[in-house]
N, C-alpha and C positions, 0 to 999 in steps of 0.2 A: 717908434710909433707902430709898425710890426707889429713888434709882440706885444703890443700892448691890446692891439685890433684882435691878436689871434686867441690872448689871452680871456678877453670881453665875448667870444663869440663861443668857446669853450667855456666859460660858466654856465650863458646863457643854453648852452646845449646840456651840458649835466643836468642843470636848473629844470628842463624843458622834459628830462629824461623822471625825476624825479617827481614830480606834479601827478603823476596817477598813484604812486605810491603812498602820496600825502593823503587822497582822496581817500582812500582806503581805509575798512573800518580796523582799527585796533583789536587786538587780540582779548586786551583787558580793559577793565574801568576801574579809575579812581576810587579807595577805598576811604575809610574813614584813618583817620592820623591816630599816629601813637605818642606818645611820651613815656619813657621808661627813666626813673631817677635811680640810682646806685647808689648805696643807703651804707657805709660801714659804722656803725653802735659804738660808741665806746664803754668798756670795760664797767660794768657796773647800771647801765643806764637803760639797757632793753625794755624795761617794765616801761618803765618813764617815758621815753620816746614812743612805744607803743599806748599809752594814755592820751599822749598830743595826736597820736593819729586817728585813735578810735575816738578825738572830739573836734576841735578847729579842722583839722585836716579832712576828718570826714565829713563835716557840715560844709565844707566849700563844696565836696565834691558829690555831694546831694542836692544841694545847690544848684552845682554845673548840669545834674541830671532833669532838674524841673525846668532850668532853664533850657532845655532839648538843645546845651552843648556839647555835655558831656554824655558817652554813652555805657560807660562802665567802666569801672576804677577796680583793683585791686592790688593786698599789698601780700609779696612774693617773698616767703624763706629760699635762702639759699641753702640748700642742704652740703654737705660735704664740699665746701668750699676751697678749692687753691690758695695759693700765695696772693695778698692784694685782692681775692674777691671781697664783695658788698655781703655784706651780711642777710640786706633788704634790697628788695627790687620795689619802688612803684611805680604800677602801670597805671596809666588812664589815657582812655581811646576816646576821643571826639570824632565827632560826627563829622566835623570840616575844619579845616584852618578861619581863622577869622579873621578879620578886618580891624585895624587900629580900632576904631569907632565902637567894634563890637567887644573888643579887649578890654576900652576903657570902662564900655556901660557896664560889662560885668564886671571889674574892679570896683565901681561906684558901688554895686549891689552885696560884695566880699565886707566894703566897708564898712555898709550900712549895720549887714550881719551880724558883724565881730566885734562894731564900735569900736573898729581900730581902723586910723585913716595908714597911709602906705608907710608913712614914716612908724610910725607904731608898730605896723606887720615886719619893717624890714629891724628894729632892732630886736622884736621877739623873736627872727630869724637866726639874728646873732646871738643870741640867749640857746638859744635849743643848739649851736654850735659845741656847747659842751657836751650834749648827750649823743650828737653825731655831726659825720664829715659825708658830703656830697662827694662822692668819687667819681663821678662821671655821669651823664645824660647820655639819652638815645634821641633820635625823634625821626619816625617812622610813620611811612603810608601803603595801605595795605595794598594789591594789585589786585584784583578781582576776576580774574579769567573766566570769560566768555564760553 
């Protein structure tokens, strides 16, 4: 029972220790979010893949920008690539994380768009899997120092 009293009274003093610190203003402020996709092309298809993006890909993410989610998209050659690099990067930077609510309305608005409801986007998802393989995601937030 001891150490349990000594234990409780030593949190509460760290705790107590800690509380000006919290008050304290941050160095930095929340920036706007990133997503970065890793893009490897297969053999033949760069033209092709690059068609889907300079149309459905870019109309979402003109889209994302009228709807003041999205704040800038672009899509990234990897020049002189290692073993297992992406061939493409694409970046697109929002202005905030969103809210279930706010994910869905714009998915209602992607659909409206495309005349493609989800089931529709996700098997012409699988389709465009010939001309490329997702190698990896990022998702990032900027720090904004003060």
């Amino acid at each position: 029972m001891m150490n349990f009293k000594a234990s409780l009274c030593a949190a509460a003093a760290a705790l107590s220790l800690s509380l000006p610190a919290l008050a304290q203003d941050s160095s930095y402020t929340p920036g706007s979010v990133w997503f970065f996709s890793n893009i490897k092309i297969e053999p033949g298809h760069f033209e092709k893949y690059m068609d889907y993006l300079g149309s459905n890909w870019k109309k979402v993410q003109e889209l994302g920008k009228k709807e003041g989610i999205i704040v800038s998209y672009h899509v990234l050659a990897v020049n002189a690539q290692r073993h297992d690099e992406p061939d493409l990067v694409l970046a697109v930077e929002l202005k905030d994380y969103q809210s279930n609510a706010q994910q869905l309305a714009f998915q209602k608005k992607i659909e409206a768009m495309l005349a493609a409801d989800t089931r529709k986007q996700d098997v012409a998802a699988g389709e465009r899997g010939a001309m490329r393989k997702l190698v990896g995601n990022m998702q990032l937030q900027e720090l904004i120092l003060k």
